[in-house]
N, C-alpha and C positions, 0 to 999 in steps of 0.2 A: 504494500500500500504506500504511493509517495505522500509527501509531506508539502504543503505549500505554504511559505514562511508570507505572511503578509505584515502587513505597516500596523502600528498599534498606534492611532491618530491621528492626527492631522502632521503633516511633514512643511514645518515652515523652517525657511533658510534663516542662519542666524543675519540678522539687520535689526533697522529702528521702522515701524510700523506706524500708521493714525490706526485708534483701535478706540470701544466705546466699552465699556465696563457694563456686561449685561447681565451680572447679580454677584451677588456675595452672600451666601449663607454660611451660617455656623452651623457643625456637626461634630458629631465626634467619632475620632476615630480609632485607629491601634495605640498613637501616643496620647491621648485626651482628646481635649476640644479643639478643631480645629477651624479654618475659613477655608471656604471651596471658592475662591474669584475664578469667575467666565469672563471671560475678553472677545467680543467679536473683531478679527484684524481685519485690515482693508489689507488685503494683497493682487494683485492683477485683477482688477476687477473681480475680484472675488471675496464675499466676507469668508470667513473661518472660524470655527470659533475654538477655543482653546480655554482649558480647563487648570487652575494649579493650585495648588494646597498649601498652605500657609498654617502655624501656630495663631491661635486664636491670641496671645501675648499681645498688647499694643504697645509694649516699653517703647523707649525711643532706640534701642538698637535692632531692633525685631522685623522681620520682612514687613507685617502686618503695616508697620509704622512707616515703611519706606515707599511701598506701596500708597496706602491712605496720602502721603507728602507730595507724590507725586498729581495725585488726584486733586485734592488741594490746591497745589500750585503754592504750598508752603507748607513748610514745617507745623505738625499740630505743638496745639500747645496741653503740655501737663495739666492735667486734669478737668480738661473741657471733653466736652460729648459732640461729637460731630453725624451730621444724618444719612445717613444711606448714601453714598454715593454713586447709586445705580446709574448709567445715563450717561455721565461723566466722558467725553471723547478728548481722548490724551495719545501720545506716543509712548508704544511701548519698545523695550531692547527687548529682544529678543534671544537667549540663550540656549545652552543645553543645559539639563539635569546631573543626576549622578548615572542614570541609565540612558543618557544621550537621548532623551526626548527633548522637546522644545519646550522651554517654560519662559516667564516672564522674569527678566533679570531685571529688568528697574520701568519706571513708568515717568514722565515728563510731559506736565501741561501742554496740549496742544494749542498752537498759535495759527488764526488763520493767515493766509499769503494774504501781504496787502496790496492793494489794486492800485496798478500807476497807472494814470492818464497819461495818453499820447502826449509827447512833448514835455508831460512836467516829471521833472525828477525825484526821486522818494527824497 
C-alpha cells in the first residue's frame, strides 16, 4: 500500500504580509490556557488563513503581548484591559515554527499607501 505524504496547512513563504486578525479565542490546552489567533493573509490574490497558538500570559515579555502591541500600534500599558481586537488589519512576518510550519513571528500596524497627485510631490 503506498503512502502519500501531503502539506499539513497552508504553505506561506516566509515574508511580511497585510493580514486582518479574524478571532482570538482562549482555550486550553496540553500546557494550560492558551490563545488560538486566526490571521487571514492577503497573498497573490488570495486570502489564507492561518492559525497559531500562543500562552494565554499577557506579561510584557510574552508573545501574547507582542502580538496585542503590534495590533495596537503601541505598547499596552500595565494593567489596563484592552477589547477584542478582532478586525484589526496589520502586517504580519511571517516565520517558521519549531516543526517548520508557518506561524506568525511579529505583527506591525498597517499603514495605508498615501495617494500622490499628479504633479504634486508627497
Amino acid at each position: 500500500m503506498p503512502f502519500e505524504i501531503t502539506q499539513s496547512g497552508p504553505d506561506i513563504p516566509d515574508d511580511t504580509y497585510p493580514a486582518v486578525l479574524e478571532s482570538v479565542i482562549e482555550d486550553t490546552g496540553q500546557f494550560g490556557k492558551q490563545r488560538k489567533w486566526t490571521w487571514l493573509i492577503e497573498l497573490n490574490d488570495q486570502i489564507i488563513p492561518l492559525t497559531c497558538i500562543t500562552s494565554a500570559v499577557t506579561s510584557t515579555g510574552s508573545k501574547s503581548y507582542q502580538l496585542l502591541a503590534g495590533l495596537l500600534g503601541k505598547e499596552p500599558v500595565v494593567g489596563e484591559r484592552y477589547e477584542d481586537p478582532t478586525g484589526t488589519r496589520v502586517l504580519v512576518t511571517i516565520g517558521r515554527n519549531k516543526k517548520q510550519y508557518p506561524t506568525v513571528d511579529s505583527v506591525q500596524p498597517f499603514t495605508e499607501p498615501q495617494q500622490v497627485l499628479p504633479g504634486v510631490p508627497r
